[in-house]
C-alpha positions as CSV (number, residue, x, y, z in Angstrom):
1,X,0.0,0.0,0.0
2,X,1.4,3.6,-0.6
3,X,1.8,6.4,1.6
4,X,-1.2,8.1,0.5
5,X,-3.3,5.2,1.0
6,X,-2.2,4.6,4.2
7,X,-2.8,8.3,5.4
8,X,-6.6,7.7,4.2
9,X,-6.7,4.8,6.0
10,X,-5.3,6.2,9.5
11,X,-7.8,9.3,9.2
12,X,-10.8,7.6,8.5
13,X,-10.2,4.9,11.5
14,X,-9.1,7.9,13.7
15,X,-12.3,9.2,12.8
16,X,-14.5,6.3,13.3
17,X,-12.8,6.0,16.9
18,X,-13.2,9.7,18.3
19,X,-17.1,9.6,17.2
20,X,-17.7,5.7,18.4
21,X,-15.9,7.2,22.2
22,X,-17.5,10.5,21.8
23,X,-21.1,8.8,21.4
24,X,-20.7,5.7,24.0
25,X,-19.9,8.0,26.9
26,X,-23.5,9.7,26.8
27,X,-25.2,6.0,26.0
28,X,-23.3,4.5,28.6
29,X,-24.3,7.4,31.1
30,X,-28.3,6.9,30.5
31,X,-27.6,3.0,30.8
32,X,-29.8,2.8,27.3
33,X,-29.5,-0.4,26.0
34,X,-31.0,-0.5,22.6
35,X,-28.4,2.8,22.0
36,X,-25.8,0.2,22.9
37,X,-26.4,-2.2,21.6
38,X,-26.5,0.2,18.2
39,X,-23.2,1.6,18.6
40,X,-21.6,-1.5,19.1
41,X,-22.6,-2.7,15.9
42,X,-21.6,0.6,14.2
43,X,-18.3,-0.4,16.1
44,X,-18.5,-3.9,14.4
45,X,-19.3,-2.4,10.9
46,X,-16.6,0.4,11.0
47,X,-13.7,-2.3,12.1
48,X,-14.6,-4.1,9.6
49,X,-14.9,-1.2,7.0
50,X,-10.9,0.0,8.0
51,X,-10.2,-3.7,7.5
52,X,-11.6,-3.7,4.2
53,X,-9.9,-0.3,3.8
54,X,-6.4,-1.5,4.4
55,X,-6.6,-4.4,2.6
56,X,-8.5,-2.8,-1.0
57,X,-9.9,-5.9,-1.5
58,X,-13.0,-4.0,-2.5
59,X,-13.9,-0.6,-4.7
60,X,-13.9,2.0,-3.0
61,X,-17.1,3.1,-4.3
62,X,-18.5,-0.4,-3.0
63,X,-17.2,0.1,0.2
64,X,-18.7,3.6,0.6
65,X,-22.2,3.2,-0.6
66,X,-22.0,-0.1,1.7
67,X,-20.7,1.9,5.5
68,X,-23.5,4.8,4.7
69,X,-26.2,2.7,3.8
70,X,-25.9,0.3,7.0
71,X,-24.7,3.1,9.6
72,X,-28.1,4.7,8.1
73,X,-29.8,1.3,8.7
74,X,-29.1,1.1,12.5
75,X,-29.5,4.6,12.6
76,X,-33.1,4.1,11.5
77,X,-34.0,0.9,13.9
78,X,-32.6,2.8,17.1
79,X,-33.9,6.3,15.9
80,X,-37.7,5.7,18.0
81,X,-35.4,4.6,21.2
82,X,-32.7,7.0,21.5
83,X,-31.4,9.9,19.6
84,X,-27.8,10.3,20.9
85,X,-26.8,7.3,17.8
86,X,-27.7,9.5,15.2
87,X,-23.9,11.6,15.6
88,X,-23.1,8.3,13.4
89,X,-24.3,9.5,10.7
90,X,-21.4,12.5,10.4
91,X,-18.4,9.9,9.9
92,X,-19.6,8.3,6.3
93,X,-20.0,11.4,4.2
94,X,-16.4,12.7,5.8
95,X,-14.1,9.2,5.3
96,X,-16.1,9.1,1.6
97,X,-14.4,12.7,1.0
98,X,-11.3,11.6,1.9
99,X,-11.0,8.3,-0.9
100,X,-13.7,9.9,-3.2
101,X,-13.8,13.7,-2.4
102,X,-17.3,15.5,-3.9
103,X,-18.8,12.2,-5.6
104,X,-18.2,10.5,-2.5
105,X,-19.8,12.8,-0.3
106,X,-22.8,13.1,-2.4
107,X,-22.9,9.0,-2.6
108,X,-23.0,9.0,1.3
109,X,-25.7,11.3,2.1
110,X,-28.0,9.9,-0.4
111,X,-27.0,6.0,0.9
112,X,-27.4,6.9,4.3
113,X,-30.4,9.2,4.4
114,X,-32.7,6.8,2.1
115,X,-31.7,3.6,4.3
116,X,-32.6,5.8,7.5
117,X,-36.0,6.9,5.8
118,X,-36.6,3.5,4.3
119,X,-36.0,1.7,7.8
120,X,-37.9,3.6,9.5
121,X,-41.3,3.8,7.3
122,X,-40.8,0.1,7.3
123,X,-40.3,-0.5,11.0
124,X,-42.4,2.9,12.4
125,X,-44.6,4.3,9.6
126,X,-42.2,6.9,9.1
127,X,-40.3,9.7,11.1
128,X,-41.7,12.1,13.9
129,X,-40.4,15.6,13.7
130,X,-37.9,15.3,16.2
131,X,-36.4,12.6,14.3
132,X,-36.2,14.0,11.4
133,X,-34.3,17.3,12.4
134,X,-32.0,15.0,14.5
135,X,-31.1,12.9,11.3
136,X,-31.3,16.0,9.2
137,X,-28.9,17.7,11.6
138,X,-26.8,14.9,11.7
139,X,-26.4,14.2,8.0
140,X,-25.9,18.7,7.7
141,X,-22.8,17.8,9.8
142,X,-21.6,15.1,8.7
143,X,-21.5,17.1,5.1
144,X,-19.5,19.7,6.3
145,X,-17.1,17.3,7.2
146,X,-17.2,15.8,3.7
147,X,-16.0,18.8,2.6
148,X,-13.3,18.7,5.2
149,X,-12.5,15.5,3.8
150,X,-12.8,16.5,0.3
151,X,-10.0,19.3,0.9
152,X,-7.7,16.6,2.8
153,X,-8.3,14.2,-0.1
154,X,-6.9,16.5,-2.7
155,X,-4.1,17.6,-0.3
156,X,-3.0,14.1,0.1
157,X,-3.4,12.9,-4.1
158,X,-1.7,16.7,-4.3
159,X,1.4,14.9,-6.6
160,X,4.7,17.4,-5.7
161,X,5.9,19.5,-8.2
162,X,9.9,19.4,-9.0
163,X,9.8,22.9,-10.3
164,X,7.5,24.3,-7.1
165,X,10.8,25.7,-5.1
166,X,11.6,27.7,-8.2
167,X,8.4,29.0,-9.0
168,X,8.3,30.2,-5.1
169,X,11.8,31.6,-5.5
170,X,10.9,33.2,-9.1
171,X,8.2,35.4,-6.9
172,X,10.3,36.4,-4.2
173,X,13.4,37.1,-6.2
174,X,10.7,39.0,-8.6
175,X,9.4,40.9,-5.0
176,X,13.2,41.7,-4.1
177,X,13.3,43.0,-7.7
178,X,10.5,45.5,-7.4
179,X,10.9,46.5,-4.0
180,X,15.4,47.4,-4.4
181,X,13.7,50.1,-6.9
182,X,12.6,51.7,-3.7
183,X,15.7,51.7,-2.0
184,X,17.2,54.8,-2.1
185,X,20.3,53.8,0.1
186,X,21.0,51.0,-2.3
187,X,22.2,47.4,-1.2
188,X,25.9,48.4,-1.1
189,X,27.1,47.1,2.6
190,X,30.5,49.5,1.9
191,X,28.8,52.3,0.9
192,X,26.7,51.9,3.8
193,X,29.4,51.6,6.3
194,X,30.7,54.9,4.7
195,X,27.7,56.5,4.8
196,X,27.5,55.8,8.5
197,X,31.1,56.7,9.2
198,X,30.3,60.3,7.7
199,X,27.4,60.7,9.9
200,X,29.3,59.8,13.0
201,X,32.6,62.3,11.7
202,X,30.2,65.2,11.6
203,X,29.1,64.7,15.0
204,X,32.0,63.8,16.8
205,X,35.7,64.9,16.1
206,X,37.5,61.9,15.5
207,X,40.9,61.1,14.3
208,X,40.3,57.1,13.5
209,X,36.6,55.1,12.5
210,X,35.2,51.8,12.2
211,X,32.3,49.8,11.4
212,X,32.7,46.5,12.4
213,X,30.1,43.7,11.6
214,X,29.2,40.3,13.7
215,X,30.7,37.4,11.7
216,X,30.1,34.1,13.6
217,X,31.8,34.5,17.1
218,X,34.1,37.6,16.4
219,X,33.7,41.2,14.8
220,X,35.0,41.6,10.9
221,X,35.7,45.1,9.6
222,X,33.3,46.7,7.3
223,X,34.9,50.3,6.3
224,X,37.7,52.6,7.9
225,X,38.5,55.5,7.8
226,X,41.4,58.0,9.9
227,X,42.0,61.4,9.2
228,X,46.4,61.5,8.8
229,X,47.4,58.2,10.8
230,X,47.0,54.5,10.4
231,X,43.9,53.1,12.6
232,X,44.8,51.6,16.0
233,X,42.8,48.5,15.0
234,X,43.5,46.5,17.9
235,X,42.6,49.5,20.0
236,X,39.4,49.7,17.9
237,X,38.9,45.9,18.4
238,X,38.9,45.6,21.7
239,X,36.8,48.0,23.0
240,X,34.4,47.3,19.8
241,X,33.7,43.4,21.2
242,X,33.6,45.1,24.4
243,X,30.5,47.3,23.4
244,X,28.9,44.0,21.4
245,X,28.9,42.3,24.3
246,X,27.4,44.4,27.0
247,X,25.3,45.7,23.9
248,X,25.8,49.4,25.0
249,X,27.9,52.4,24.4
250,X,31.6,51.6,25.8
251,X,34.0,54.8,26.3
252,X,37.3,54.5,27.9
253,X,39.7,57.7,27.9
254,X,39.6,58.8,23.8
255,X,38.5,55.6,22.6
256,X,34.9,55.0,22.2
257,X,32.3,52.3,20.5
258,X,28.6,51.5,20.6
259,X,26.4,49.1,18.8
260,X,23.6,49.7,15.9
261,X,20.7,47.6,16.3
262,X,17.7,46.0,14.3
263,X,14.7,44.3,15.5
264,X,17.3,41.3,14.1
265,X,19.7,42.1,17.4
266,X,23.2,44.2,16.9
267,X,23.6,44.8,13.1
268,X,27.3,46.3,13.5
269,X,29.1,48.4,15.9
270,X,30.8,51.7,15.5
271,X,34.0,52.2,17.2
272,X,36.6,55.3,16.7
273,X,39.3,57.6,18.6
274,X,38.0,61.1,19.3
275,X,40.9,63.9,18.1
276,X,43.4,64.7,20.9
277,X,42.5,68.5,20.2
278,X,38.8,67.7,22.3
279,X,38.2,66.9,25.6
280,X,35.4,64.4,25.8
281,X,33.9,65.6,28.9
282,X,33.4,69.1,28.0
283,X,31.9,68.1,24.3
284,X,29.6,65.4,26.3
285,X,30.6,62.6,24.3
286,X,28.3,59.9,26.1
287,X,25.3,62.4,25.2
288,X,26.3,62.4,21.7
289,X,26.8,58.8,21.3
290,X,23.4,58.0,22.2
291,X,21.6,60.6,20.1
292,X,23.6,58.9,17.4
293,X,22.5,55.8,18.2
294,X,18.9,56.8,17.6
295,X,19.7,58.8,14.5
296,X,21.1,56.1,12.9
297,X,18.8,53.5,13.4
298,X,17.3,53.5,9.9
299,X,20.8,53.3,8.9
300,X,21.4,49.9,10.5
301,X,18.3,48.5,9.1
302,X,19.7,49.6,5.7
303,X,22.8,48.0,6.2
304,X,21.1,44.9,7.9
305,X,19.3,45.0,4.8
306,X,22.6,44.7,2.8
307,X,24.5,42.2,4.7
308,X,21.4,39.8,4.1
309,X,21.2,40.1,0.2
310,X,24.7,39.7,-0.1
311,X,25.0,36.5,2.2
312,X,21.8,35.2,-0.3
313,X,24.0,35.8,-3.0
314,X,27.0,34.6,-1.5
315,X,25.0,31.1,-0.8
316,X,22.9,30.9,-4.2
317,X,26.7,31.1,-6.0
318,X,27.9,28.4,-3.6
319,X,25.3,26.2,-4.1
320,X,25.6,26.9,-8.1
321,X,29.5,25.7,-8.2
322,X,28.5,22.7,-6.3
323,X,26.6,21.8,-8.6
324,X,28.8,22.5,-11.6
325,X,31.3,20.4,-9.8
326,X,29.0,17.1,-9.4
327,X,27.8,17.5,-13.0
328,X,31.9,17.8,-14.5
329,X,32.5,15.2,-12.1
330,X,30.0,12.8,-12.6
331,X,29.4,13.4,-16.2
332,X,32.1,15.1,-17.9
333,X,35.0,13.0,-16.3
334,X,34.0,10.2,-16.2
335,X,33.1,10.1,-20.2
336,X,36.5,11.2,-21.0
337,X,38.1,9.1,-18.9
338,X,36.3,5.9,-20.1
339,X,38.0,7.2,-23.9
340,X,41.1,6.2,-22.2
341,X,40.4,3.0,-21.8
342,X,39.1,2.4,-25.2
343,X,42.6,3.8,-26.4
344,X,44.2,1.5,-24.3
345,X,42.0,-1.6,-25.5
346,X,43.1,-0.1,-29.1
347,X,46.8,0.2,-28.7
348,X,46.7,-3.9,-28.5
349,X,45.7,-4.4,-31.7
350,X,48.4,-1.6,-33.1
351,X,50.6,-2.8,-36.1
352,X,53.2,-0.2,-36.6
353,X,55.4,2.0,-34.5
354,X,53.8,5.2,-36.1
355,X,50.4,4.0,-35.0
356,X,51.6,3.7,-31.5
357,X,52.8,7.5,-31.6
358,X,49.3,8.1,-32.4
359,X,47.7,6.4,-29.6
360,X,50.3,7.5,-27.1
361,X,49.8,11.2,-28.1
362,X,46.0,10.8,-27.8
363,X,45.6,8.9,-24.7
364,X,48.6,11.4,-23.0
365,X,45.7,14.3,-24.5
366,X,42.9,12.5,-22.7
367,X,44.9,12.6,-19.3
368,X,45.6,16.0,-19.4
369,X,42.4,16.7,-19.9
370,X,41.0,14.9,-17.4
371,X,43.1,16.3,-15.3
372,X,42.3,20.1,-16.2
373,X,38.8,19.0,-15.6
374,X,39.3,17.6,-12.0
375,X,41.2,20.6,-11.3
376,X,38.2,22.6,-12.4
377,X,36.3,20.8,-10.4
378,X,38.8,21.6,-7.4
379,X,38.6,25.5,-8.0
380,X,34.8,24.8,-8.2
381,X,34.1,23.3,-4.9
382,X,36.8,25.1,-2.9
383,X,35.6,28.5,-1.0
384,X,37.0,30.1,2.3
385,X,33.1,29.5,3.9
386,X,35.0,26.2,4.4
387,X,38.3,26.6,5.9
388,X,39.2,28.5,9.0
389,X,40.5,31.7,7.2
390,X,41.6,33.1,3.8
391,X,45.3,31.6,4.1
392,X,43.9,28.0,4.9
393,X,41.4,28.6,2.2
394,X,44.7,29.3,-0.3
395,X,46.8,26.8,1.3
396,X,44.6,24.1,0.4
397,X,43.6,25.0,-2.8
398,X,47.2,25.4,-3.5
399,X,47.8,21.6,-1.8
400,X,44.8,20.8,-4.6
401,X,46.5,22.4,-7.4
402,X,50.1,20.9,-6.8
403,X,49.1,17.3,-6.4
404,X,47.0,17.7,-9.6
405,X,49.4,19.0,-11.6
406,X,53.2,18.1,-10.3
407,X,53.8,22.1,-9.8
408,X,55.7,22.5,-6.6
409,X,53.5,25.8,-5.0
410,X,55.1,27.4,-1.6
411,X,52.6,29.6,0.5
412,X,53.6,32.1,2.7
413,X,51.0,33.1,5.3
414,X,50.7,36.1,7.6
415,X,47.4,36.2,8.9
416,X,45.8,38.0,12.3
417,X,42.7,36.3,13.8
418,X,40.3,39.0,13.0
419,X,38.9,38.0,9.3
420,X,37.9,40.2,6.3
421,X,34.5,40.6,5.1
422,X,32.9,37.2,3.6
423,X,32.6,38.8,0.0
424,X,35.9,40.2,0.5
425,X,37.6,37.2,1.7
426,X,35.8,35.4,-1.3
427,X,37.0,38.1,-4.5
428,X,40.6,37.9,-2.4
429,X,40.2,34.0,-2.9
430,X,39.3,33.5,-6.5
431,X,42.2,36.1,-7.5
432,X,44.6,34.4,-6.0
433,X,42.8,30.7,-7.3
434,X,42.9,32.0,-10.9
435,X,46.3,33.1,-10.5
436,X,47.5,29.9,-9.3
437,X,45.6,28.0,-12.6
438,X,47.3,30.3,-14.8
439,X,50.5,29.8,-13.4
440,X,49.4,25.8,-13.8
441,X,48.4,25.7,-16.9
442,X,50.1,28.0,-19.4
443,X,53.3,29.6,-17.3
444,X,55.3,26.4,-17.4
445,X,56.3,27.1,-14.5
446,X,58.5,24.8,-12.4
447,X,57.6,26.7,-9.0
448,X,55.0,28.6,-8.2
449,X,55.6,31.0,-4.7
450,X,51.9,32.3,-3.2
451,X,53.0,35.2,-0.2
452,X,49.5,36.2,1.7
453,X,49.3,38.7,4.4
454,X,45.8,38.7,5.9
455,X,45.8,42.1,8.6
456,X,42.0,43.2,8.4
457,X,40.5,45.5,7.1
458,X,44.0,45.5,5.0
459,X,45.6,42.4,3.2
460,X,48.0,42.0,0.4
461,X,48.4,38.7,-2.1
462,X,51.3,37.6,-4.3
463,X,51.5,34.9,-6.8
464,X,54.5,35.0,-8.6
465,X,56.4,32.0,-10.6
466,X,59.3,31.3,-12.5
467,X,58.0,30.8,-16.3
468,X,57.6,32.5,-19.0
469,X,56.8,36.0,-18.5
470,X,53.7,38.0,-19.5
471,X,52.2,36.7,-23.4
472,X,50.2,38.2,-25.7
473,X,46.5,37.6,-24.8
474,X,44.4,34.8,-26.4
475,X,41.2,35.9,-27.6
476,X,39.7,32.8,-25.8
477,X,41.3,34.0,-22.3
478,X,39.4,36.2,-19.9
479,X,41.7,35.1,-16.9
480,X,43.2,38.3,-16.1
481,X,40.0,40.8,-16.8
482,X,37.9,38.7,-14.6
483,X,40.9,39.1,-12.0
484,X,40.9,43.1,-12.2
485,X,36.7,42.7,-12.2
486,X,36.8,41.6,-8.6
487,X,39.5,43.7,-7.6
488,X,37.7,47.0,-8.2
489,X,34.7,45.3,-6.3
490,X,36.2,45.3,-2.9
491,X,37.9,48.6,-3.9
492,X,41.1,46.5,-4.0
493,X,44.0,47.2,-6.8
494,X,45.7,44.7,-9.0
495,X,49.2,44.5,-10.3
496,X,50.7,41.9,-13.1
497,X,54.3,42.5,-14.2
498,X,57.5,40.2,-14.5
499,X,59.5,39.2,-11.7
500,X,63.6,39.9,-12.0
501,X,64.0,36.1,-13.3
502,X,61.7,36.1,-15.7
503,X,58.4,35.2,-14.6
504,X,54.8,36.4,-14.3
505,X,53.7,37.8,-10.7
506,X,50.2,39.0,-9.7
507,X,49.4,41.1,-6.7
508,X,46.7,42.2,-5.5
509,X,46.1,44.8,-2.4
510,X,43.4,45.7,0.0
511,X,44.2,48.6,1.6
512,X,42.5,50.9,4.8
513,X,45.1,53.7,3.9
514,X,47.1,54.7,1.4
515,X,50.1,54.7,4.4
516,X,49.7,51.1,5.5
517,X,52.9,49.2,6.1
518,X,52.5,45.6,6.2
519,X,54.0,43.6,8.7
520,X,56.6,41.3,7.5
521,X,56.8,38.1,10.6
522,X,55.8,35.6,8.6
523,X,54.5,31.7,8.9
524,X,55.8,29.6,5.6
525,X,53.9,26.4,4.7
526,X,55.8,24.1,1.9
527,X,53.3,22.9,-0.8
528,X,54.8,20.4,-3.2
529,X,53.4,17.4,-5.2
């Protein structure tokens, strides 16, 4: 039996049971025994009914017109002796909605009201007025429950629709559409940020800003911004996560930072150093701060706003190289791959030397491109969401890319704990991925050196080798426009120019000022094949 059928099943016997107990416990109080007796044959008919149910020995139909017609029949003998039996009559029309919906409703009623009518005329001369509202009643009910039935019916023959998710998704993405014309603040997280750092600046004389947002289990820096100096951003830090986690307004000596929150909890926090030129007691700093709390709460619901449509686009492009990846690796691979053998099955039968060149050439083409393909399918399923930070992220993709491809590729990490922005940390990523698989596949390169300094909100990425040097573009290749793409989306610049011995190095840089100096204690991890 399927699902479906089962469900009917179980609904109509847990009908049958609530009205059978529902009706004994008023019998059983008035100690009427012909009422008794009646219900227990109802009892009788209806176990037998889910037996014949569960089983589908019988039509459906059959089985219908056959419960109605001799609930209606005991209904009719008892109906001169007691009253309370007649709630019977509501479980028919409602268990025939469920297998039959409308037609089986209608099949009921009419079964069960001419069987009471005909009984009774038989057995009484007919029906007193009393006893016909009662069974009228009863029979009204029980077709309001058909209709229950009947709904519950075509909710459980309701056959589910692959495309349904997308249709829902087509309307809300549609909805999102229609209602960012409307937003006059745009969906810009950075610009955002900015916009609240500006608001803050005119308020308060500061010499350092920064909007930090909740990532996980620590804060990640949005936007920065100091007037002549490099931001103390450990200074910021610290009193920052101190402010998220009282969830108030935190000022010790010059430094200063309170939280912007949503109906969603604490959105981001503002922290900054006010200009050694004020004194902070005299310009009533603590006032300020919390009249700029309430001024900018439309400005954290705009930037709340933000961060949630960029997360939803981070995942839906997740879940779209996922994808990719299974289909090239289930499909794509494996097809080519098979070729190989068959070129191996027909280098037995080979007859001359220049026929083996042949078939060695091709089945050395079909391995290397296999293996381009299973390093697509590397770059494809690899993103930082997984690893711990940026540098791991690029440490194992370059682990990927060396065992694929025999390339020797040393990484150089400097990382702090504090991370990047997600869709910073991912641009950052997929620069430094696509420099790698250029380096791969057309430098010939015989080393490949990856340096990676990770100090938020700054960071600066190298991928240099030893190959050929910068060539002429390909027509085909979109490698390096894609790369300078995403590097003007996190406001990051890109470099590409030869290194002294000869080879190709990229580097791109995310900077907070234009003065930054980059620390240079550094952690080395050796990649090799």
């Amino acid at each position: 039996m399927r699902v479906r059928e089962r469900q009917h099943v179980r609904l109509s016997a847990a009908a049958r049971a609530f009205v059978l107990v529902a009706l004994l416990g008023p019998v059983l109080w008035d100690q009427n025994t012909a009422a008794l007796g009646a219900l227990i044959t109802i009892g009788v008919i209806w176990g037998v009914s889910t037996i014949a149910d569960w089983r589908q020995r019988l039509p459906v139909v059959v089985l219908i017109t056959v419960e109605a017609a001799m609930v209606g029949a005991v209904c009719g003998f008892t109906i001169h002796s007691s009253l309370a039996v007649l709630g019977a009559l509501a479980v028919p029309p409602f268990t025939a909605g469920l297998y039959r919906s409308l037609q089986g409703v209608a099949l009921a009623l009419s079964a069960q009201l001419a069987t009471i009518v005909l009984v009774s005329y038989i057995s009484f001369d007919g029906l007193k007025p009393d006893q016909g509202f009662g069974a009228f009643s009863w029979s009204m009910t029980g077709l309001g429950l058909g209709l229950v039935g009947t709904f519950l019916h075509s909710a459980l023959n309701e056959k589910p629709d692959p495309l349904a998710p997308y249709h829902y998704a087509q309307g809300l993405i549609r909805k999102l559409i229609d209602i960012s014309g409307g937003l006059d603040s745009g969906l810009d997280p950075v610009a955002l940020g900015g916009a609240i750092l500006s608001a803050v600046r005119d308020d308060l004389p500061t010499s350092a800003l920064v909007v930090s947002i909740p990532r996980g289990d620590t804060l990640t820096p949005l936007v920065s911004k100091a007037m002549g100096s490099k931001i103390n951003v450990d200074e910021c830090e610290d009193i920052a996560v101190e402010a998220w986690a009282v969830g108030l307004p935190v000022l010790h000596d010059r430094v200063f930072a309170f939280p912007l929150n949503t109906e969603a909890g604490t959105t981001a926090i503002v922290a900054g150093v006010l200009s050694a030129r004020v004194d902070p007691a005299r310009i009533g700093v603590e006032d300020r701060i919390r009249k700029l709390m309430r001024r900018l709460g439309p400005s954290a619901v705009h930037l709340d706003t933000a961060l949630l449509f960029s997360a939803f686009r981070d995942a839906a492009t997740a879940e779209e190289r996922r994808r990719l990846s299974r289909e090239m690796h289930d499909g794509v691979a494996q097809d080519i791959a098979s070729l190989g053998y068959l070129v191996d099955t027909l280098r037995v039968g080979i007859t001359s030397p220049e026929q083996a060149e042949r078939i060695d050439m091709l089945r050395d083409r079909i391995s290397a491109v296999v293996a381009e393909i299973r390093r697509s399918v590397v770059t494809l399923r690899t993103s930082v969401g997984q690893s711990e930070s940026l540098g791991t992220a690029i440490g194992s993709i370059a682990r990927n890319l060396s065992e694929v491809s025999g390339v020797p590729i040393h990484v150089t990490l400097d990382e702090h704990t504090q991370r990047l922005r997600p869709e910073v940390e991912a641009e950052l990523f997929r620069i430094a991925q696509e420099a790698m698989n250029n380096a791969v596949r057309h430098a010939q390169a015989s080393a490949i050196d990856v340096h990676c300094v990770v100090h938020a909100p700054e960071a600066l990425i190298t991928v240099s080798d030893n190959g050929r040097g910068l060539q002429a573009a390909r027509s085909t290749s979109h490698g390096l426009h894609i790369m300078k793409e995403r590097a003007l989306l996190i406001n990051a610049t890109l470099d590409i120019g030869e290194t002294p011995t000869g080879g190709l190095s990229v580097t791109v840089r995310l900077l907070a000022n234009p003065s930054s100096d980059y620390p240079t204690d550094t952690v080395h991890e050796k990649v090799t094949a």
